[in-house]
Every structure is written in C-alpha cells, then in structure tokens.
C-alpha positions in Angstrom: 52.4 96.3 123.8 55.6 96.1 124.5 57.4 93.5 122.3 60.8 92.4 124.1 62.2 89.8 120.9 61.9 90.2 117.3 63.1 88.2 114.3 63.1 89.1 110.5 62.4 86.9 107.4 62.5 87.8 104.3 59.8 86.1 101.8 60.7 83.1 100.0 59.0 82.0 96.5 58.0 78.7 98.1 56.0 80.8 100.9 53.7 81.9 98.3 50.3 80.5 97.4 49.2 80.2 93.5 48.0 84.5 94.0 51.5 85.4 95.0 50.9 86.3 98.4 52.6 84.5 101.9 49.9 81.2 102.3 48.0 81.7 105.4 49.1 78.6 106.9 53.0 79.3 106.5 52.6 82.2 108.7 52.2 79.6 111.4 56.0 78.8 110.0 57.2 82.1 110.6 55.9 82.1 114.3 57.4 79.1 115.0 60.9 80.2 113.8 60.7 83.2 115.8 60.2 82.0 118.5 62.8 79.1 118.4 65.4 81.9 117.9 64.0 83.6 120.8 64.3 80.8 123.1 67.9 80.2 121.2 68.7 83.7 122.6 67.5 83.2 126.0 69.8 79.6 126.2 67.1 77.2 125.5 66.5 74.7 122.2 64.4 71.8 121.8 67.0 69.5 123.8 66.6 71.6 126.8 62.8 70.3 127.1 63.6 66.3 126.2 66.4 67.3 129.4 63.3 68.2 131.8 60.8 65.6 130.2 58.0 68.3 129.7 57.0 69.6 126.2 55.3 72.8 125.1 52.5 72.0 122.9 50.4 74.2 121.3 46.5 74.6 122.4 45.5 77.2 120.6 46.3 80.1 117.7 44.6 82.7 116.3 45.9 84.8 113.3 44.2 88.0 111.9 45.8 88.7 108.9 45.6 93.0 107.6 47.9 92.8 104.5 49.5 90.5 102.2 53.1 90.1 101.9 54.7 89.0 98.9 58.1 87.7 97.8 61.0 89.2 99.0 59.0 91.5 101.3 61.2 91.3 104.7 59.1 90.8 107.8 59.9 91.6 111.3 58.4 89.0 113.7 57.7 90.7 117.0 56.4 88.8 120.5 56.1 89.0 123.6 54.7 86.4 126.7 51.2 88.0 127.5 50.4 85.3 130.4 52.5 83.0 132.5 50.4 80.7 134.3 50.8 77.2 136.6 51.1 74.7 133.4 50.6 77.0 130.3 51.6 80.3 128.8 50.2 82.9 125.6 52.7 84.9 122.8 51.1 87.7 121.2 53.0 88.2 117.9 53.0 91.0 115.1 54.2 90.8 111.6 55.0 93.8 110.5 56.1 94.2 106.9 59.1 96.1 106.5 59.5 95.9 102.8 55.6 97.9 102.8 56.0 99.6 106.0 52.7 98.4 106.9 51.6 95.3 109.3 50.6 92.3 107.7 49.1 90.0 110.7 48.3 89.7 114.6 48.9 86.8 116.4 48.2 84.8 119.4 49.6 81.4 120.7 48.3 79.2 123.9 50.8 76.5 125.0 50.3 74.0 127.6 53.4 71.5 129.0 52.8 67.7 129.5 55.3 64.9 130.3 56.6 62.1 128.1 53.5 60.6 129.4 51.2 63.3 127.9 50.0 63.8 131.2 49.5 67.7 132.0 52.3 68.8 134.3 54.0 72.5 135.6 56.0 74.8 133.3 59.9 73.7 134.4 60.7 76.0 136.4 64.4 77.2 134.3 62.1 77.9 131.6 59.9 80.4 133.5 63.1 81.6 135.0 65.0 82.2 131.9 61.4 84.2 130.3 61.2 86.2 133.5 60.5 90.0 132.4 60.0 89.1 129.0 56.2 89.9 129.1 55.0 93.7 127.8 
C-alpha cells in the first residue's frame, strides 16, 4: 500500500506500561495525532467540522501489534484512506519503528459523520474534496 502521509513520534516515558514497552491503548494516541497533522496539512482542524455541523466519529479499530517499542524509539506513523464511501470512510495505518528498523503495529480505523443532532448524515463534501487522491 501506498501510504501518501506520515508523521513521526518519538516514545515518551509516560507512553510506557509498568514492562517498559508503548501501552497498547496509547497507540490509539499516536493514530489520532497523526492523523490530526494530516488533516492540519491538508487545511482542515477540528473547527473546520463544528463550521459544517458534521463530526467524524469513530466506529471501529483494529490494531495488530508485531513488536514492542520502547522509550525513545522514534516511530513513523504511516496512513492512507483505504475507502471513501456516502457517510463514512477507513485509514489503514503502520507503525513502523525507526529506532529498530522493524514494524511495530497495523492498523485500521472506520469513521462515520453525524450532525449535531447525532443523526447519520453525508461526508461534507470539502472534506472529501481536500482527501481526494490521498487513497493507495
């Protein structure tokens, strides 16, 4: 796959669980960063969806972790949009771990949009104009 945005972090002690590796769940962290720099890049923040009244929420994630990073390992975030549909939209990720030139997890993300209403509406249409292309 073709990964068109990427974003490094380097480990932080307060990442860690008590066996000195990154805690599962703060991989979900990392994701998230990434891709609010992406959209940062592409023009977008968080303001730009209270201006449309539709939120991205997520649905679904799925992480399959293959090695352990540790502190002050640098990782380079990589994602791409897999799937652009009416009302929702999928990011594959990969973590690959510079530090240890080897990866360290695979993800996937599933995001729907609603209204301020939580009522299940289209994906604005400047958002899938600005992520036009940026699939693999």
């Amino acid at each position: 796959m073709r990964y068109p945005f990427e974003h490094r972090i380097k480990v932080r002690s307060h990442d860690l669980d008590s066996f000195g590796h990154v805690n599962n769940a703060v991989y979900l962290n990392y994701l998230e960063e990434a891709r609010c720099e992406y959209l940062e890049q592409r023009g977008l923040s968080f303001n730009s969806f209270h201006e449309w009244e539709a939120f991205a929420f997520v649905v679904g994630s799925e992480i399959r972790y293959k090695s352990p990073a540790k502190y002050g390992d640098v990782l380079n975030i990589r994602g791409a949009f897999s799937s652009m549909r009416r009302a929702s939209f999928t990011m594959d990720y990969e973590i690959y771990n510079e530090t240890q030139k080897r990866m360290c997890a695979l993800a996937s993300m599933s995001f729907g949009f609603v209204d301020r209403h939580e009522k299940i509406i289209p994906i604005p249409e400047e958002f899938r104009e600005k992520m036009q292309g940026m699939s693999e």
